[in-house]
C-alpha positions as CSV (number, residue, x, y, z in Angstrom):
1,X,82.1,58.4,104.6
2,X,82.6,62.0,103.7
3,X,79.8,64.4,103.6
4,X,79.6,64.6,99.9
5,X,79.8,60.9,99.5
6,X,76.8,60.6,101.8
7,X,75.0,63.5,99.9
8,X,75.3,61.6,96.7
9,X,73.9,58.3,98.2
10,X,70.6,60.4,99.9
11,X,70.0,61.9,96.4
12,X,70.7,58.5,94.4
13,X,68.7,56.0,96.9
14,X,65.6,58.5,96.2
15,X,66.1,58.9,92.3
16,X,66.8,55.0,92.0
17,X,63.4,54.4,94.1
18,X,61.6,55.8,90.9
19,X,59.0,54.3,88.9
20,X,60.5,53.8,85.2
21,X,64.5,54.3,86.3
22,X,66.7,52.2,84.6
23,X,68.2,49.2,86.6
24,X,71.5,49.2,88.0
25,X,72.9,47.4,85.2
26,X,71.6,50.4,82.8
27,X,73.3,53.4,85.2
28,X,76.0,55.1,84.5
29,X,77.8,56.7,87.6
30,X,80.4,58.4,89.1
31,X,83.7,56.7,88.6
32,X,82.2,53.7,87.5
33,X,84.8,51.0,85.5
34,X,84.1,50.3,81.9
35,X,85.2,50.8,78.0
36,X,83.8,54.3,77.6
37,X,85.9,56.8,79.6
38,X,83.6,59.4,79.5
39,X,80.8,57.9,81.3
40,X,82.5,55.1,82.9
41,X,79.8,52.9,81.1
42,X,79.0,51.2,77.9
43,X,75.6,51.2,76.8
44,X,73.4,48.3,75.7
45,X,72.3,49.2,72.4
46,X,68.3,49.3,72.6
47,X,68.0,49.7,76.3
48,X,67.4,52.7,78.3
49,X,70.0,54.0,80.6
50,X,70.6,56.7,82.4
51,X,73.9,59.0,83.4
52,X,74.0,60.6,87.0
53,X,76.1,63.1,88.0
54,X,77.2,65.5,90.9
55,X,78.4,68.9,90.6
56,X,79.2,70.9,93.6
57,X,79.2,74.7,93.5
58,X,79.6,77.7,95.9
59,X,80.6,77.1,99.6
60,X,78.8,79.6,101.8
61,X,80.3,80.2,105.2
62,X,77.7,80.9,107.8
63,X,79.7,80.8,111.1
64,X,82.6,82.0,112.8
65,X,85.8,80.1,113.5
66,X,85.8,78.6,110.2
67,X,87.2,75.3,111.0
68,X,84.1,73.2,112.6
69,X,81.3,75.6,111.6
70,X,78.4,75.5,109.5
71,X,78.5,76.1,105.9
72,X,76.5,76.1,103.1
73,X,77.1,74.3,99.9
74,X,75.6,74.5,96.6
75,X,75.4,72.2,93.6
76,X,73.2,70.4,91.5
77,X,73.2,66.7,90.0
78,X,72.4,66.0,86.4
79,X,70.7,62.7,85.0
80,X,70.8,62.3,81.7
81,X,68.2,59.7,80.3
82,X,68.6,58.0,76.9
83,X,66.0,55.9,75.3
84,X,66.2,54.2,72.5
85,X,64.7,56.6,69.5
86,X,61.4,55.9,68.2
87,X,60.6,53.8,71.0
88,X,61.0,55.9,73.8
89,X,59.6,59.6,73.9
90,X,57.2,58.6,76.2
91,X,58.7,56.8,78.5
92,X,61.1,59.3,78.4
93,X,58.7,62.1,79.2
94,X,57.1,59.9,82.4
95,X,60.4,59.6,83.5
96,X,61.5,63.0,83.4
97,X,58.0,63.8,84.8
98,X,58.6,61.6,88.2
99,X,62.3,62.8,88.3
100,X,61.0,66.6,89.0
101,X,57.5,65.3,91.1
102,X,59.9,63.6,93.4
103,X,62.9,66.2,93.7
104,X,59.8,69.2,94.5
105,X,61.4,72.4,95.4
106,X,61.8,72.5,99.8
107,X,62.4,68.7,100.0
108,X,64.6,68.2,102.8
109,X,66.4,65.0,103.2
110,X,68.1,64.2,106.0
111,X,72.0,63.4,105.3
112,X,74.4,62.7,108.1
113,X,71.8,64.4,110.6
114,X,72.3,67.6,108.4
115,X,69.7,69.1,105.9
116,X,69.8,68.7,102.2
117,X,67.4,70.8,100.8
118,X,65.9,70.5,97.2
119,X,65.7,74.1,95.5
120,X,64.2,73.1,92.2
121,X,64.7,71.0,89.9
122,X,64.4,71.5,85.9
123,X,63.9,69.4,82.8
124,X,65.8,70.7,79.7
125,X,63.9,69.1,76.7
126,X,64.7,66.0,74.4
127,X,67.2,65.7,71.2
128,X,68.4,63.1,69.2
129,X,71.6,61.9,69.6
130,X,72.6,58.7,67.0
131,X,70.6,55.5,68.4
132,X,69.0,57.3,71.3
133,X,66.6,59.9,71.9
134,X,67.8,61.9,75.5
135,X,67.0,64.4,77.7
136,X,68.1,65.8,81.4
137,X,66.9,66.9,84.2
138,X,68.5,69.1,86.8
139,X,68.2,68.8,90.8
140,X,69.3,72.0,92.5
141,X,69.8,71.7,96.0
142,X,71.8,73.1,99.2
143,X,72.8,71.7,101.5
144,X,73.7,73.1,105.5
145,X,77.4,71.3,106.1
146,X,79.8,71.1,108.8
147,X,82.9,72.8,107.5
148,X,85.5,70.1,107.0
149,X,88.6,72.4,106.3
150,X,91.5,72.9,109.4
């Protein structure tokens, strides 16, 4: 696998390991084959479900030649949570809650023998949206890479 295919699996094995996450029939990921083409997913109406993705940012170079050496990169990944309204504010909140508890800023996970470190992470607040009442949350993270390019 590549380095940012094994990034996304150390951040997704730990978010998927919380209490209150939506099963892997209620995710919608990356990629993922179904009737809506934004998400890649179709949600059950009345069931929570949540959207993950992964957005990569700056490349910081920290060594010299370029090709094999150490670089930083930058990114965050956003879940999006949806619950249905009325029912779901505070299950939502929990959620949301354990989402930031478990992503605490200086986290280091350990992805292909490399370090992934957890910056901070940030919860935006809830709105209405039709049938569901949603909210996000934002992990921040860098991550110290072997520079791929030749």
């Amino acid at each position: 696998m590549s380095q940012d295919t094994d990034l996304k699996t150390a951040i997704e094995t730990r978010l998927f390991a919380i209490a209150g996450m939506p099963d892997a029939d209620h995710r919608a990921l990356e990629n993922a084959a179904a009737a809506d083409p934004d998400t890649g997913y179709e949600p059950t109406p009345g069931e929570p479900w949540v959207r993950v993705t992964h957005r990569f940012g700056i490349e910081q170079l920290m060594t010299l030649p370029a090709v094999g050496g150490r670089l930083w990169k930058y990114g965050f990944t956003q879940v999006d949570a949806f619950f249905p309204t009325l029912e779901g504010c505070a299950a939502l909140d929990t959620l949301m809650d354990a989402i930031r508890a478990s992503f605490a800023p200086e986290l280091t996970l350990s992805v292909s023998g490399l370090v992934l470190r957890i910056r901070s992470s940030q919860r935006w607040g809830g709105e209405r949206d039709g049938n569901w009442w949603w909210d996000h949350a934002d992990i921040y993270w860098q991550f110290r890479a072997v520079n791929p390019l030749i």
